[in-house]
DOPAKOL-262431 format. One record per residue (C-alpha): x, y, z; chain. Coordinates in Angstrom, 2 decimals, m for minus. Example, Ala and Ser with C-alpha at 12.3 -4.5 7.8 and 13.67 -1.06 7.14 Angstrom:
BEGIN
<<12.30 m4.50 7.80> A>
<<13.67 m1.06 7.14> A>
***
This chain:
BEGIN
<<183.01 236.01 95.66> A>
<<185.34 235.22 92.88> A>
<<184.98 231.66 91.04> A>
<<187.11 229.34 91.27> A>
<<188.42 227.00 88.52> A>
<<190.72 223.63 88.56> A>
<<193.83 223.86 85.96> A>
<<192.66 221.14 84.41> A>
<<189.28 222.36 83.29> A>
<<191.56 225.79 81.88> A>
<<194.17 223.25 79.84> A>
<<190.87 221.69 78.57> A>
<<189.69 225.39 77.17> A>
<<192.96 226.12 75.87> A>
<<192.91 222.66 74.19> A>
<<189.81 222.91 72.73> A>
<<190.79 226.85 71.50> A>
<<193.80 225.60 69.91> A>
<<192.45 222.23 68.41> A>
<<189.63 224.81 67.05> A>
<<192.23 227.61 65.05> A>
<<194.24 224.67 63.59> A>
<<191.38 223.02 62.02> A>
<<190.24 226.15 60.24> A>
<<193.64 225.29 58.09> A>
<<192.50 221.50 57.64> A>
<<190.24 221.77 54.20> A>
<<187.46 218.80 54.67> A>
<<187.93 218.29 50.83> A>
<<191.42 217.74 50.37> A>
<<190.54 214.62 53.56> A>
<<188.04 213.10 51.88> A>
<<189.67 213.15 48.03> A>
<<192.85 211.65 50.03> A>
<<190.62 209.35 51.81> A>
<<189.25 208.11 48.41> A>
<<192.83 207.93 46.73> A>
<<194.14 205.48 50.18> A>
<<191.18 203.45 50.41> A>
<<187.96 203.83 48.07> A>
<<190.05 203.05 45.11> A>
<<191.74 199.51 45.73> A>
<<188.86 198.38 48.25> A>
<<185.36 197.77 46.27> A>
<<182.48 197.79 48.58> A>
<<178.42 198.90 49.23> A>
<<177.00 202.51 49.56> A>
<<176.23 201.96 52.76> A>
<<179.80 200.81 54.10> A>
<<181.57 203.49 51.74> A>
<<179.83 206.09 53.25> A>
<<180.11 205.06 56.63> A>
<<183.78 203.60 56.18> A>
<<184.58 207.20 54.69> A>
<<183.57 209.28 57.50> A>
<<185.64 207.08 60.06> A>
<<188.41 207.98 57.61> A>
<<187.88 211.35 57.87> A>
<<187.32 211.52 61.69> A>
<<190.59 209.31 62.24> A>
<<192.51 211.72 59.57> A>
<<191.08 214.88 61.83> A>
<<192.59 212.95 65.19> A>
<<195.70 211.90 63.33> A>
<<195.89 215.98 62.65> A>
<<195.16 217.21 65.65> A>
<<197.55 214.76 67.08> A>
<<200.51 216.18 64.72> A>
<<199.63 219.61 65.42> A>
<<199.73 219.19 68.29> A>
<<203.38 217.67 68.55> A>
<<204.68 220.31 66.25> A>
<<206.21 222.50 69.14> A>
<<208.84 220.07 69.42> A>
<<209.46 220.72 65.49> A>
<<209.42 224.21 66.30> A>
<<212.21 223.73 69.26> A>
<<214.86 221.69 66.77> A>
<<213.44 218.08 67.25> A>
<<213.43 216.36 63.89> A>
<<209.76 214.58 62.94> A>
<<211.09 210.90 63.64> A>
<<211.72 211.56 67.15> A>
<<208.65 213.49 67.99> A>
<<206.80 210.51 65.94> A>
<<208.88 208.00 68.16> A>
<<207.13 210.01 70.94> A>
<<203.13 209.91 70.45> A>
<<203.71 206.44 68.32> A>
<<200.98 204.54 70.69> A>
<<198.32 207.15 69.40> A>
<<199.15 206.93 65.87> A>
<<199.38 202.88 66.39> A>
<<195.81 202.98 68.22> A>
<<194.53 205.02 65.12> A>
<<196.02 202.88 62.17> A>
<<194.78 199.99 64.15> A>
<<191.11 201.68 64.97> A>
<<190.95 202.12 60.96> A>
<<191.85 198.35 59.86> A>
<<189.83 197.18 62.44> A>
<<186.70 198.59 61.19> A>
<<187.69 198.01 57.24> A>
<<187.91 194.13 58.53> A>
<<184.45 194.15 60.11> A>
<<182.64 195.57 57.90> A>
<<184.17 194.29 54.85> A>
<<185.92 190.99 55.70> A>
<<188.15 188.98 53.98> A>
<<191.48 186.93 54.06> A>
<<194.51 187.41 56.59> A>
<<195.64 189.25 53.44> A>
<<192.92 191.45 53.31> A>
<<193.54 192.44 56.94> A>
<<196.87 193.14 56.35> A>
<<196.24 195.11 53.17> A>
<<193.66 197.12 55.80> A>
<<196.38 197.69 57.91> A>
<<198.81 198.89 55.87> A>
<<196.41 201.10 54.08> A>
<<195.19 202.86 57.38> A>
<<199.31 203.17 58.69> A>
<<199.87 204.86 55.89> A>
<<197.16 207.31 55.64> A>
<<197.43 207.62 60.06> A>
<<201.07 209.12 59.18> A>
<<200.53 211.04 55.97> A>
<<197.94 213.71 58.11> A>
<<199.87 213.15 61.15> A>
<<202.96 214.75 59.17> A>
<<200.47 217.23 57.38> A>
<<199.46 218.00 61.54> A>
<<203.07 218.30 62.56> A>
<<203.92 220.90 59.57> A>
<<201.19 223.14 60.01> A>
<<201.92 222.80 64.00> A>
<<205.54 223.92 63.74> A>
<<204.39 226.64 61.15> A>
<<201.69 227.92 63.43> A>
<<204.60 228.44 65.75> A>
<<206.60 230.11 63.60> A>
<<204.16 232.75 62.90> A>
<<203.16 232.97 66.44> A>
<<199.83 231.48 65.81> A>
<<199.52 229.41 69.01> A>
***
């Protein structure tokens, strides 16, 4: 008898292949000195919450990535970055806003402070989302995907 499989569960595979060869090009070090350059610089705070605030930086930077990487076919076709930002911009928004949230609870503060947070976490959410979409549209270049 031959097995049968659902599409879905083979997109998943192929998902999980591709999300799999584009982080061997993600370097864990470069993440976490540009997660200490965004956030562990201006934002003074406990071991405990800098190591566990720094490891939901580096998990949201993988997602904002993967997103980008993603996305970059659309680079590859002819569609300029903006527009294929414009596209996923509820996932990148759920991110940046996943990352101030949990800078706010565990740290606190002021209105300020949370809007410091937020602006922080926006901008780091779109500097590895862009650093996803280049090495997606390069990966199709090559042929890589």
């Amino acid at each position: 008898m031959n097995l049968i499989t659902s599409f879905s569960e083979k997109r998943r595979k192929k998902q999980w292949n591709y999300e799999r060869r584009v982080l061997r090009s993600l370097s864990i070090s470069d993440l976490r000195k540009d997660v200490h350059q965004h956030f562990m610089t201006t934002i003074y705070m406990d071991r405990v919450s800098n190591m566990y605030l720094e490891d939901f930086c580096v998990d949201i930077g993988i997602d904002a990535f993967l997103l980008g990487s993603e996305y970059g076919r659309f680079g590859y076709f002819g569609e300029t970055a903006e527009t294929v930002k414009a596209r996923c911009m509820d996932e990148i928004d759920i991110y940046s806003e996943q990352s101030a949230g949990q800078f706010f609870a565990w740290l606190g503060g002021s209105e300020a402070d949370e809007e410091r947070y937020k602006q922080m976490s926006e901008a780091f959410v779109h500097r590895w989302w862009e650093k996803g979409f280049n090495e997606g549209v390069r990966r199709y270049k090559m042929k890589l995907h």
